[in-house]
C-alpha positions as a LaTeX table, in Angstrom:
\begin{tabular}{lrrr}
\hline
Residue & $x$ (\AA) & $y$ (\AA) & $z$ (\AA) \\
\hline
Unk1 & 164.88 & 129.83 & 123.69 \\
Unk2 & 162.86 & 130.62 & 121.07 \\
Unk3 & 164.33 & 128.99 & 118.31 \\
Unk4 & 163.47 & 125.89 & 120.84 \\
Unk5 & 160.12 & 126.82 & 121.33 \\
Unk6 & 159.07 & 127.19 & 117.68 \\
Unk7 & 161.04 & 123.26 & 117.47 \\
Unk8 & 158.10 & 122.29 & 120.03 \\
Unk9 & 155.45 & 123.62 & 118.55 \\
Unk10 & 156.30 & 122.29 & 115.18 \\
Unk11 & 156.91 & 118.51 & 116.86 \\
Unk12 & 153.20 & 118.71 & 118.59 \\
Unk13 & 151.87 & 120.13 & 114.88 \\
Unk14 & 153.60 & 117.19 & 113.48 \\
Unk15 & 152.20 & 114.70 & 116.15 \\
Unk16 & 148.93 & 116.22 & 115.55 \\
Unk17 & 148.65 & 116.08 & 111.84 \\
Unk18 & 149.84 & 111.83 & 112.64 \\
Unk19 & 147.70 & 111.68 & 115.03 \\
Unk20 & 144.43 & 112.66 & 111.94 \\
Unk21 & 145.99 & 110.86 & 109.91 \\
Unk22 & 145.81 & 107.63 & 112.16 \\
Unk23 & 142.25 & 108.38 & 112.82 \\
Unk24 & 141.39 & 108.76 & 109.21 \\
Unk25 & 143.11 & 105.19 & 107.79 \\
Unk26 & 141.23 & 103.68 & 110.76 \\
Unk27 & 137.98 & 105.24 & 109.77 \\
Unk28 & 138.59 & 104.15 & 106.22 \\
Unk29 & 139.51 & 100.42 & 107.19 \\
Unk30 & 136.18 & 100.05 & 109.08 \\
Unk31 & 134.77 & 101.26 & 106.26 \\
Unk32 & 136.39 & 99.16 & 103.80 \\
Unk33 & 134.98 & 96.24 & 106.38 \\
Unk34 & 130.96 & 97.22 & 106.39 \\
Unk35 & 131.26 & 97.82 & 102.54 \\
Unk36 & 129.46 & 100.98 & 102.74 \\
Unk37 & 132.18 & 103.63 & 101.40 \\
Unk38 & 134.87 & 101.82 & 99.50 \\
Unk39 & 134.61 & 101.83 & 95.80 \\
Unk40 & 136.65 & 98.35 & 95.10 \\
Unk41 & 133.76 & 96.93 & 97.25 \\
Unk42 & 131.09 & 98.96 & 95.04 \\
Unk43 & 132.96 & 97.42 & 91.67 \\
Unk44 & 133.02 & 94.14 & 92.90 \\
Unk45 & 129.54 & 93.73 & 94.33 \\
Unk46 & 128.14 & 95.48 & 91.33 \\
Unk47 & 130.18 & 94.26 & 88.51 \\
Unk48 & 129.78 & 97.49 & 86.53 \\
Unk49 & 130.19 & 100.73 & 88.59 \\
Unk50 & 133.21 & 102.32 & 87.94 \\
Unk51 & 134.02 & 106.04 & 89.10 \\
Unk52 & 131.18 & 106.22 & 91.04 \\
Unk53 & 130.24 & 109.84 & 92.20 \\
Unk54 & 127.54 & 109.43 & 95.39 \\
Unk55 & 125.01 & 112.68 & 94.98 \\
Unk56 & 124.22 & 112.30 & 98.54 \\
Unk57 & 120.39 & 113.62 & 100.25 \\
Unk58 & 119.85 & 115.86 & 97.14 \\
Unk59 & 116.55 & 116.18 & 95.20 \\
Unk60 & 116.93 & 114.11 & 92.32 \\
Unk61 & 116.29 & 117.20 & 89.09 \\
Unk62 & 119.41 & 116.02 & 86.88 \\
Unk63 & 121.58 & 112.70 & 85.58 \\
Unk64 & 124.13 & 111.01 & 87.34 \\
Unk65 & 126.60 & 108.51 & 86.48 \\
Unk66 & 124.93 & 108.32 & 83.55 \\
Unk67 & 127.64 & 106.09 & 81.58 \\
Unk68 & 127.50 & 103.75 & 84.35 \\
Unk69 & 126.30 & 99.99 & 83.20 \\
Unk70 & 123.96 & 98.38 & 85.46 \\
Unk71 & 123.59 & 94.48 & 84.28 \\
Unk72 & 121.23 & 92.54 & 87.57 \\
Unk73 & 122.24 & 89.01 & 88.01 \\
Unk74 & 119.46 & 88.31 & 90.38 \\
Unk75 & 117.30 & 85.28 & 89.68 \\
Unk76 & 113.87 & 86.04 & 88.09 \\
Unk77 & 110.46 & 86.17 & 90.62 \\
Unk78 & 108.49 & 83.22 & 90.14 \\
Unk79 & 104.96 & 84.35 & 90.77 \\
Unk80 & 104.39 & 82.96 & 94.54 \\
Unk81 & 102.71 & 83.83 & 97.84 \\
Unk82 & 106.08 & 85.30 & 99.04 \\
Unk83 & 105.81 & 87.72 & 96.14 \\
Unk84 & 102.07 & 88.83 & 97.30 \\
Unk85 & 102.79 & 89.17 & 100.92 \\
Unk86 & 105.99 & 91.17 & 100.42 \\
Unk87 & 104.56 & 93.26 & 97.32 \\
Unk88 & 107.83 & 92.91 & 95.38 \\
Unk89 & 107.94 & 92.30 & 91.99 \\
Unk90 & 111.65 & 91.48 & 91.64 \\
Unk91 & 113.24 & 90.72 & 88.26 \\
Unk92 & 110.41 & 89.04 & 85.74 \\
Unk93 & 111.51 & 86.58 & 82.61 \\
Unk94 & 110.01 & 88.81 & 80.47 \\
Unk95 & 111.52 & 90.32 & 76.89 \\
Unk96 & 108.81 & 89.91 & 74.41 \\
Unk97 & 108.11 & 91.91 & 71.47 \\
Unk98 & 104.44 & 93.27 & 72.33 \\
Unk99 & 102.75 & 91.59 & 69.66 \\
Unk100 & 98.99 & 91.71 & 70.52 \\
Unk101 & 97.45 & 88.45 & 70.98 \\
Unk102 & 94.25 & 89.03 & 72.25 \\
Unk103 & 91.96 & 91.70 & 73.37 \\
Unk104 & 89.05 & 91.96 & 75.80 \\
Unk105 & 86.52 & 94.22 & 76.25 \\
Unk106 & 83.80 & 95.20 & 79.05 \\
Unk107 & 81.87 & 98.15 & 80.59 \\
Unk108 & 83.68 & 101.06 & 81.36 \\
Unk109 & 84.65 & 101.68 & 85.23 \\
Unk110 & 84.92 & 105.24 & 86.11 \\
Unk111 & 87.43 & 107.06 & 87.96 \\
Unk112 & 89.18 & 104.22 & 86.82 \\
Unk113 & 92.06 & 106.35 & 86.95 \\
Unk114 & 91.37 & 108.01 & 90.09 \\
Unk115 & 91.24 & 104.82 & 91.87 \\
Unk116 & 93.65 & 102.52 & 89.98 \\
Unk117 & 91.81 & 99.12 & 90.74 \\
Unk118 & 94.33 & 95.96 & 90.20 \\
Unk119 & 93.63 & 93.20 & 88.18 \\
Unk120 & 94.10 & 89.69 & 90.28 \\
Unk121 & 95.58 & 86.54 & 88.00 \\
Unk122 & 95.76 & 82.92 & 90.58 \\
Unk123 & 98.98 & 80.71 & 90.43 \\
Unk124 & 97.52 & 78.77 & 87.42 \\
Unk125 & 97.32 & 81.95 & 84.98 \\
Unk126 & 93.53 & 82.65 & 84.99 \\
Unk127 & 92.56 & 86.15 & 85.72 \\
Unk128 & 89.77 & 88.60 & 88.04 \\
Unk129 & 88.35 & 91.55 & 87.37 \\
Unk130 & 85.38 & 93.52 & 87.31 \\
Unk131 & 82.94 & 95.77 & 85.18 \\
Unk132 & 81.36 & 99.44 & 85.41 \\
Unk133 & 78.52 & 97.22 & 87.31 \\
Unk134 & 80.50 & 95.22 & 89.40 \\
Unk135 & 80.21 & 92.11 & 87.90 \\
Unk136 & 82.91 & 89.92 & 88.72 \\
Unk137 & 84.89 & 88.22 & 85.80 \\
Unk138 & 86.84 & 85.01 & 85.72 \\
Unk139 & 89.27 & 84.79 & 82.40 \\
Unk140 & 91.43 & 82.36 & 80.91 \\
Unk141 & 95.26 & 83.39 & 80.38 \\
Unk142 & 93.75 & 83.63 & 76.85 \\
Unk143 & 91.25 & 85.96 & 78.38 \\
Unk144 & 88.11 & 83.32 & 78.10 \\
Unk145 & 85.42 & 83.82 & 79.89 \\
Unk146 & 85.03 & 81.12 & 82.52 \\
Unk147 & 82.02 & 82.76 & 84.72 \\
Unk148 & 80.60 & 86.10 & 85.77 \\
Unk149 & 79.04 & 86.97 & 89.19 \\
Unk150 & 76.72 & 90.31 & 90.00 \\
Unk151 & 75.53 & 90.42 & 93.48 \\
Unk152 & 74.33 & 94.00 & 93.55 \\
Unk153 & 70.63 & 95.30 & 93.78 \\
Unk154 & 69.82 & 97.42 & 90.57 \\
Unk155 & 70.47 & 100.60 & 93.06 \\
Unk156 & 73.82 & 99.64 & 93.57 \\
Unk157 & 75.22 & 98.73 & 90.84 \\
Unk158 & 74.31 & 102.11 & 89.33 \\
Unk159 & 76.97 & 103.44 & 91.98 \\
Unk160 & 79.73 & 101.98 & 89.75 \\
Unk161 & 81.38 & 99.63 & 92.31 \\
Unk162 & 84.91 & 99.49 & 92.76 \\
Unk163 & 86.71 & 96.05 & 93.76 \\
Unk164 & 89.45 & 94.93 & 95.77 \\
Unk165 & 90.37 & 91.74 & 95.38 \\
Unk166 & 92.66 & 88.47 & 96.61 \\
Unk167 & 92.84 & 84.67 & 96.72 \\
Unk168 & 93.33 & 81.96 & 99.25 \\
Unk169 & 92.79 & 78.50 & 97.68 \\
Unk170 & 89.68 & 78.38 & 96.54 \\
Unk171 & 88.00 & 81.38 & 97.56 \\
Unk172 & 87.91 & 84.81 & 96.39 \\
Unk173 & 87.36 & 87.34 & 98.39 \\
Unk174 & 86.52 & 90.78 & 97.48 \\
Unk175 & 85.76 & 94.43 & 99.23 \\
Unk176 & 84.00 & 97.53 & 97.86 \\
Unk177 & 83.60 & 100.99 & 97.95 \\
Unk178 & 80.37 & 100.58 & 99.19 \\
Unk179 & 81.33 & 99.26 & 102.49 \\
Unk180 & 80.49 & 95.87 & 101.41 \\
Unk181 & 83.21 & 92.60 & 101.50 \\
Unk182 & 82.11 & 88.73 & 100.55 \\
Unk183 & 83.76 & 85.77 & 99.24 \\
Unk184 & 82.95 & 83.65 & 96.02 \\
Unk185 & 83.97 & 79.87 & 95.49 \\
Unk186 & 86.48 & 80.73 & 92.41 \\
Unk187 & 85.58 & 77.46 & 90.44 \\
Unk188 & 81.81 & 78.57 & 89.80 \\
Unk189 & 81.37 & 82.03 & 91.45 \\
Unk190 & 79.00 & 80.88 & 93.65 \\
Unk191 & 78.32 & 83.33 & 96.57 \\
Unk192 & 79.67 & 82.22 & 99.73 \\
Unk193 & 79.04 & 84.70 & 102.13 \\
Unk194 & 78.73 & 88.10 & 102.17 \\
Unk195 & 78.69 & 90.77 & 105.19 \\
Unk196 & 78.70 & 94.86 & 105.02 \\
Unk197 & 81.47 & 96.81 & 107.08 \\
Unk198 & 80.88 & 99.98 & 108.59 \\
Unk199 & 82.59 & 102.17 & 106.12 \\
Unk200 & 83.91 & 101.86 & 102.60 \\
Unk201 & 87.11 & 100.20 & 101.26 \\
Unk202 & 89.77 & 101.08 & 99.24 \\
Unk203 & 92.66 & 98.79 & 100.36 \\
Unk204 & 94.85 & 96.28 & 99.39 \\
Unk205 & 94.02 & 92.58 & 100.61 \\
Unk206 & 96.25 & 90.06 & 102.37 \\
Unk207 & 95.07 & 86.79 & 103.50 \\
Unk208 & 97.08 & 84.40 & 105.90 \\
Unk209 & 96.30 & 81.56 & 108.29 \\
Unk210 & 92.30 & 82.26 & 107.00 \\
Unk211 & 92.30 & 85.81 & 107.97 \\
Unk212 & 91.50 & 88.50 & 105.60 \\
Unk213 & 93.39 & 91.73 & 106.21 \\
Unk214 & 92.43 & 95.47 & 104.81 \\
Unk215 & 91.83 & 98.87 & 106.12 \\
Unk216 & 89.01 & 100.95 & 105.25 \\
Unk217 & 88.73 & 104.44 & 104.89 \\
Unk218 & 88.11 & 105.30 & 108.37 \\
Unk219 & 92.08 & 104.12 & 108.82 \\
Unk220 & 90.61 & 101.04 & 110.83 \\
Unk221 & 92.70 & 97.80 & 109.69 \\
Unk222 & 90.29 & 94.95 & 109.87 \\
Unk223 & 90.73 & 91.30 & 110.18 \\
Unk224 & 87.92 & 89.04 & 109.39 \\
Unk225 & 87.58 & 85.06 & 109.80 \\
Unk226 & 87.92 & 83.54 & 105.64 \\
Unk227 & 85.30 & 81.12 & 106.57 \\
Unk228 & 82.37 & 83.39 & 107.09 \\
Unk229 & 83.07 & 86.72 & 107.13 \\
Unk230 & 82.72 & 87.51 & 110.90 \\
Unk231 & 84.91 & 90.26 & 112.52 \\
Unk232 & 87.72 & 89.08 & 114.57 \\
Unk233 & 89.66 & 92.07 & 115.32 \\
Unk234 & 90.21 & 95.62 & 114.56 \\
Unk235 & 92.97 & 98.42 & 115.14 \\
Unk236 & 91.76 & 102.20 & 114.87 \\
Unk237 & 94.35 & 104.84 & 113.60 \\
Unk238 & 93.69 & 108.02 & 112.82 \\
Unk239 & 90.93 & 108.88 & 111.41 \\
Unk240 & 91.00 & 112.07 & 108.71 \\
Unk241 & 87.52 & 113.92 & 107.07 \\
Unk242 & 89.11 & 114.36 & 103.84 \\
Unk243 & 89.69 & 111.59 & 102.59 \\
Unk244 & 92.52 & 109.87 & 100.49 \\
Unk245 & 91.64 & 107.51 & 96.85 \\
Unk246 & 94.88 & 106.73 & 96.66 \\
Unk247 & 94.63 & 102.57 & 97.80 \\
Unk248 & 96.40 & 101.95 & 101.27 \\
Unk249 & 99.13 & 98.94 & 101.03 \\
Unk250 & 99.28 & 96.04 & 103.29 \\
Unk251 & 102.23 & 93.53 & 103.26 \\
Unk252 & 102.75 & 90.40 & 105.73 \\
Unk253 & 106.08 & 89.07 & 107.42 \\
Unk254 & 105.21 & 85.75 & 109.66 \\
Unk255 & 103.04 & 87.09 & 112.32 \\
Unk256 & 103.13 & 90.67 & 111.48 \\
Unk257 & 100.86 & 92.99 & 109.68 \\
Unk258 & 102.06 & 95.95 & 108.22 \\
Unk259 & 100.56 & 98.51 & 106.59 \\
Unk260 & 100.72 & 102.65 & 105.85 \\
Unk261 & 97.55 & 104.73 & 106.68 \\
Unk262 & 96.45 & 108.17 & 104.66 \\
Unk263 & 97.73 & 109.99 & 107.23 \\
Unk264 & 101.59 & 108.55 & 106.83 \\
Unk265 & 101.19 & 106.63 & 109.75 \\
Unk266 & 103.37 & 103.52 & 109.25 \\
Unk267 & 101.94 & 100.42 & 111.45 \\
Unk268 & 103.34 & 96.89 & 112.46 \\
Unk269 & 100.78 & 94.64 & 114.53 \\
Unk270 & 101.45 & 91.32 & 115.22 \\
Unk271 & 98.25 & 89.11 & 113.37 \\
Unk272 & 95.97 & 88.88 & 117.12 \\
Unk273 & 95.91 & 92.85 & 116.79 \\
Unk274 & 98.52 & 94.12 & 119.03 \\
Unk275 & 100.71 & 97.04 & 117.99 \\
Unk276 & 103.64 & 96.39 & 117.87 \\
Unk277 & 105.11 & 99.84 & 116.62 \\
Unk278 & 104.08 & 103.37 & 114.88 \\
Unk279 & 106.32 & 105.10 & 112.90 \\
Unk280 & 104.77 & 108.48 & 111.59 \\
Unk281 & 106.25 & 109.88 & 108.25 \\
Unk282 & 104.38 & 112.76 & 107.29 \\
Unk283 & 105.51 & 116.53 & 108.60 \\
Unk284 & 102.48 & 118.22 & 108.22 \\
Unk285 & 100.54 & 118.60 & 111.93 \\
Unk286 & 97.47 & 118.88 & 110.31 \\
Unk287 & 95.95 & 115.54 & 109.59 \\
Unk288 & 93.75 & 116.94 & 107.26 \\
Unk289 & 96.72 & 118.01 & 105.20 \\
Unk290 & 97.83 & 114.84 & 104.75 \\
Unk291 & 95.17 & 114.48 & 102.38 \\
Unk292 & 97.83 & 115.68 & 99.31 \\
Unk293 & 100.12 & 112.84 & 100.20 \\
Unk294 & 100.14 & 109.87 & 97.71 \\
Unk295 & 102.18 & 107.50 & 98.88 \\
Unk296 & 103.54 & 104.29 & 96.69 \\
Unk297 & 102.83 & 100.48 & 97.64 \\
Unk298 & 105.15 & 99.56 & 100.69 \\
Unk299 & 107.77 & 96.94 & 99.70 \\
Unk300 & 109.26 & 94.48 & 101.95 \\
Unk301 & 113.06 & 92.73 & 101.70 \\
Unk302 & 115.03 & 91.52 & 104.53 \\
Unk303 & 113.60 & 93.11 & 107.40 \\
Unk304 & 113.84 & 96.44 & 105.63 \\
Unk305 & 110.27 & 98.31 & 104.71 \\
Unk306 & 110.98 & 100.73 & 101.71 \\
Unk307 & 108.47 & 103.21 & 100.45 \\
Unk308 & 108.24 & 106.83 & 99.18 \\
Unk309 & 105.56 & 109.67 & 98.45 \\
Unk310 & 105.09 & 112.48 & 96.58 \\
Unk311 & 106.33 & 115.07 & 98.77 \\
Unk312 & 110.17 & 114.32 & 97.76 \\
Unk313 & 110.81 & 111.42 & 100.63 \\
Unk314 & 112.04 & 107.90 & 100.13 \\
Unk315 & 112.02 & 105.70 & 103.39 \\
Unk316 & 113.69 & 102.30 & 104.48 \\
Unk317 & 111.97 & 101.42 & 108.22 \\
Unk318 & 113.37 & 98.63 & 110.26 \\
Unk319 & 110.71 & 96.04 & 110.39 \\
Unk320 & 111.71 & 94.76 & 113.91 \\
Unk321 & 111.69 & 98.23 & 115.40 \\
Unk322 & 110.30 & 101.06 & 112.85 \\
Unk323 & 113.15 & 102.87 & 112.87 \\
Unk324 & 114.25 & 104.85 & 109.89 \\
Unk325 & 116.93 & 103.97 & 108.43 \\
Unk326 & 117.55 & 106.47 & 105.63 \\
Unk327 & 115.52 & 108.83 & 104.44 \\
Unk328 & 116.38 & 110.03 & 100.56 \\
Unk329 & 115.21 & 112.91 & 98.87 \\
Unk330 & 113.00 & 111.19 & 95.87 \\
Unk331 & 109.81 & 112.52 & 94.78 \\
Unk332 & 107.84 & 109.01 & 93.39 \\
Unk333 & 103.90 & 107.75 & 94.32 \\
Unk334 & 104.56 & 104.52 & 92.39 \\
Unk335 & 105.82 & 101.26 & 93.87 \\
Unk336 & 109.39 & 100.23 & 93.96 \\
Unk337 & 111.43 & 97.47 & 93.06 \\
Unk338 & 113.63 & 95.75 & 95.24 \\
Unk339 & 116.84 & 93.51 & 94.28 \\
Unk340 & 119.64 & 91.95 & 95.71 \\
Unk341 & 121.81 & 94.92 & 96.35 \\
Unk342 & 119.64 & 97.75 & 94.39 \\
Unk343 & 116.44 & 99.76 & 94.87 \\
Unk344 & 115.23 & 100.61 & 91.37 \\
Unk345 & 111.98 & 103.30 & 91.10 \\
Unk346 & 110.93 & 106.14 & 88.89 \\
Unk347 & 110.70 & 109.71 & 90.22 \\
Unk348 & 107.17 & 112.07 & 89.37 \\
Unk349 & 109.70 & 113.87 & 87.32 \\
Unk350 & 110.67 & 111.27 & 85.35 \\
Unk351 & 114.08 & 110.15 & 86.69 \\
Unk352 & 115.02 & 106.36 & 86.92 \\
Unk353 & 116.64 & 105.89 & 89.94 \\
Unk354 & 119.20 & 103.79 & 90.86 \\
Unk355 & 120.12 & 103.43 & 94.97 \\
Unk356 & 122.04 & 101.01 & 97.01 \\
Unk357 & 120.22 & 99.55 & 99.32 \\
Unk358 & 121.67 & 99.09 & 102.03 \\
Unk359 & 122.15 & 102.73 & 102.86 \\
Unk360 & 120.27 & 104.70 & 99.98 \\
Unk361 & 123.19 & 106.35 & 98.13 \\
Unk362 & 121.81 & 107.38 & 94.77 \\
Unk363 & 124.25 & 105.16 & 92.08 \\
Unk364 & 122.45 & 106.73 & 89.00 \\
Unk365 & 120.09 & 108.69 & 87.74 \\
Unk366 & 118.98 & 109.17 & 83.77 \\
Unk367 & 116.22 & 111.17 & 82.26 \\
Unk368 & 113.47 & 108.88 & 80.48 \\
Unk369 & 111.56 & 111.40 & 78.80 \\
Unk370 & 113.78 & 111.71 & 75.89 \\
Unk371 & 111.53 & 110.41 & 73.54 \\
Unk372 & 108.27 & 112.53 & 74.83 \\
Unk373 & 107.89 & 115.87 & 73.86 \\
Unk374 & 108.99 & 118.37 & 76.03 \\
Unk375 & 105.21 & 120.15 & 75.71 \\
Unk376 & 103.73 & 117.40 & 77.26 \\
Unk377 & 106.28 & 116.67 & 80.08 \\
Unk378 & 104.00 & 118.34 & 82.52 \\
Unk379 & 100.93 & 116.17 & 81.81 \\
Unk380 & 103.10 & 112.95 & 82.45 \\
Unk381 & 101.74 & 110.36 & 84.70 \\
Unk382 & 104.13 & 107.26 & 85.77 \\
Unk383 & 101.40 & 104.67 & 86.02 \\
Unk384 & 103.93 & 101.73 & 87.35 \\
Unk385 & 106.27 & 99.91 & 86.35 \\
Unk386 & 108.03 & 95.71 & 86.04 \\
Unk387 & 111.76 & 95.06 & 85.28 \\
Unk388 & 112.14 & 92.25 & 82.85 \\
Unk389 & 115.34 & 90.61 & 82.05 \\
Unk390 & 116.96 & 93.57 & 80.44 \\
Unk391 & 114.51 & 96.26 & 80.09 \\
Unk392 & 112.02 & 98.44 & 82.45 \\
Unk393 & 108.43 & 98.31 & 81.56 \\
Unk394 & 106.53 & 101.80 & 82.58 \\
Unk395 & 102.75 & 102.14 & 82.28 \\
Unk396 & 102.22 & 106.06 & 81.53 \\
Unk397 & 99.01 & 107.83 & 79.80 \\
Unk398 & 98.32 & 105.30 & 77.64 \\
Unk399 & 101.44 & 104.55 & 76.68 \\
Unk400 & 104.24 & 102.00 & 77.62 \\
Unk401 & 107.97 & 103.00 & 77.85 \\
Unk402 & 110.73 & 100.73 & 77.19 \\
Unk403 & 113.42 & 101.45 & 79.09 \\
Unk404 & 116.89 & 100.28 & 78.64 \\
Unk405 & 117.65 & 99.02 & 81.74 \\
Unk406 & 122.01 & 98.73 & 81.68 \\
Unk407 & 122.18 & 102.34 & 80.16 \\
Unk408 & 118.69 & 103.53 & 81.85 \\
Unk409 & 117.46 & 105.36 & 78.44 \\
Unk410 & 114.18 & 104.81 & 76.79 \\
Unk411 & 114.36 & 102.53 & 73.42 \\
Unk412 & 110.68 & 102.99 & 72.48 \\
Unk413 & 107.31 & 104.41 & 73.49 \\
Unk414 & 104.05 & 102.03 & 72.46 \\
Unk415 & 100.90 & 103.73 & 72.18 \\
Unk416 & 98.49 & 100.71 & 73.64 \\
Unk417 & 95.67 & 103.09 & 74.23 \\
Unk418 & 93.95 & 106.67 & 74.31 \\
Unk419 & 93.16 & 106.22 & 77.84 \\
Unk420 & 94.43 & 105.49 & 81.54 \\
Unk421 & 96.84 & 102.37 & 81.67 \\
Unk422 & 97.65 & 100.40 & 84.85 \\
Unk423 & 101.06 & 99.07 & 85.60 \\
Unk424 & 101.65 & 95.88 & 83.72 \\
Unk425 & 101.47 & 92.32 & 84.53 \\
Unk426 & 102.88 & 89.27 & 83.63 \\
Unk427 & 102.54 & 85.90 & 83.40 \\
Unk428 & 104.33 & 83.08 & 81.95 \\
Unk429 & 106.24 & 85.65 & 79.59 \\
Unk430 & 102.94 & 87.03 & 78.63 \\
Unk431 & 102.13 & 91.00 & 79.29 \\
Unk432 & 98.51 & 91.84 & 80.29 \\
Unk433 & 97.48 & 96.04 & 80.07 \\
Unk434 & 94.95 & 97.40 & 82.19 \\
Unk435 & 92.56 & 99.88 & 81.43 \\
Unk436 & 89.03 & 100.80 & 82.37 \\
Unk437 & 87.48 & 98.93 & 79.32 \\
Unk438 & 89.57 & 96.25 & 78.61 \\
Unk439 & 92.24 & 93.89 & 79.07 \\
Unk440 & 94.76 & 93.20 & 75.94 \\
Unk441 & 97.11 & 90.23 & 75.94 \\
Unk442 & 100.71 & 91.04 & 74.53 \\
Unk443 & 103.72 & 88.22 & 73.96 \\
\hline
\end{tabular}
């Protein structure tokens, strides 16, 4: 009897252990199907991975898959309206050899660096900025000067202006942080209009359908009519007393606004003012904590809103219903790139990261501050950054690194100038660097 009960038990152990097993090849054929887990599928759709390792939810502080070869296949970004209501970059047909070309200077803007104001360049290469004074500039792609503009009072123009600014045919339209916003006809600067808001701005501008969109500093997104100013609608969020300089990003998707308050507060209205969902991402309960959050540009692709901060988060939000996603453990206040199948961004601590983006797996990660010295790792500031063909451009302080962008290791480090860079731009193979003085043109 017992020999016959021990045969039992070891036939249900048996049927058990079959019974796991079963589950498991099930579990990794639906895998295998939604091509999140299966390694053939990661070869294929990436050409070059190859004994992948996933580091999954960990702070990124160390390499991974280093030897793996990432070579993009995606076609380059032509520079569009798609491009400037989704804020992604994409791949750029870009591999020059930074030869300067041509160099620009004007008055110096302070807290340039603080405040990171963009430079604006239309579909036909020519190229907006501003002055200490806020005088607004027109340039050639050869950085001529086709007009300047002051509309300021003596008074205000010694408050150093800052400038937001943004293009819809032929009008450009422009905020400050002095509460004011007008429009100028872009083919001789005249002044069009010009109308003063109730607080400051320090926003990114989108403009669709002849409504200007941007949020001021009391975390109010307002729209206003292109054709005179006048306010059309607004949508309070929460309002903070500290207040944030990093700029708060905007993108557009049909009829929807979108855009991420100081307070972490993600935001989808549809473009008459309704909200259509709130997604909060910061954990602190006190608003005026949220204050130490910088938070990068928001990047749209395929229904999918990606973003991260400096408080080691890395978000992808359903557009249709604000749901998270994933949430990754990245530390990185500087805008993202997007491609077919990859997310590609640099951490604080000076990581490029590799994820997949469909579920945020971290494919690799390589140290670029080989080439710095290690005494001056601390002070390092990624500025932003543009993937060309082959290589990663990144803005630092003062300084552009070339990274490698199959083996992710930096080739060189230019020294372009003493001060404060912004991320690079380019246009028709041409790069253009930012800083609070002047503009220099590189092939």
């Amino acid at each position: 009897m017992k020999q016959e009960k021990e045969s039992k038990e070891t036939l249900v152990n048996k049927n058990f252990c079959l019974v796991i097993f079963f589950i498991f090849l099930i579990g990794c054929s639906i895998d295998n199907k939604s091509r999140i887990w299966s390694k053939n599928e990661k070869i294929k759709s990436a050409n070059q991975y190859k004994d992948i390792i996933f580091e999954d939810n960990k702070e990124v502080s160390q390499e991974l898959n280093k030897n793996i070869k990432i070579y993009l296949k995606d076609k380059y970004t032509l520079n569009n309206r798609k491009n400037y209501y989704n804020n992604n970059t994409g791949i750029i047909n870009y591999d020059g050899n930074l030869k300067q070309i041509k160099k620009i200077k004007f008055s110096k803007i302070k807290n340039f660096s603080k405040f990171k104001p963009d430079m604006l360049y239309s579909e036909n290469g020519n190229i907006y900025f501003f002055n200490s004074k806020g005088t607004v500039i027109k340039f050639s792609k050869n950085l001529e000067v086709i007009w300047e503009k002051n509309i300021y009072s003596k008074k205000e123009k010694k408050l150093n202006p800052l400038l937001n600014l943004a293009i819809e045919k032929n009008t450009l339209i422009l905020t400050d942080n002095l509460s004011n916003y007008y429009a100028l006809n872009i083919l001789n600067g005249d002044l069009l209009w010009r109308k003063t808001n109730s607080a400051a701005f320090n926003s990114e501008i989108k403009i669709a359908e002849n409504k200007i969109f941007t949020v001021d500093y009391d975390n109010i997104l307002k729209c206003f009519s292109i054709e005179n100013g006048n306010l059309l609608w607004e949508y309070q969020t929460e309002n903070t007393l500290i207040k944030s300089t990093k700029k708060t990003s905007l993108v557009l998707d049909e009829n929807k606004v979108i855009f991420l308050n100081h307070t972490g507060d993600l935001n989808t209205l549809d473009q008459n003012g309704n909200l259509i969902w709130q997604t909060p991402t910061s954990k602190s309960i006190i608003y005026e904590d949220s204050f130490t959050n910088i938070y990068s540009d928001i990047v749209l692709d395929n229904n999918t809103i990606y973003f991260s901060n400096n408080k080691n988060e890395f978000f992808a939000v359903s557009l249709d219903t604000g749901s998270v996603k994933w949430r990754k453990k990245i530390n990185s206040s500087i805008r993202p790139t997007i491609t077919k199948d990859l997310i590609i961004t640099i951490a604080d601590n000076g990581f490029l990261i590799i994820l997949d983006k469909k579920n945020g797996k971290l494919i690799r990660s390589t140290d670029i501050k080989t080439k710095i010295k290690k005494k001056k790792w601390d002070d390092l500031v990624n500025n932003g950054f543009l993937v060309g063909k082959n290589k990663i451009y990144l803005s630092t302080n003062g300084k552009l690194n070339i990274i490698d962008l199959s083996d992710g290791l930096s080739k060189k480090i230019v020294d372009l100038d003493k001060k404060f860079i912004a991320r690079p731009y380019i246009y028709e193979k041409s790069m253009y660097i930012l800083s609070s003085n002047q503009i220099i043109k590189y092939n």
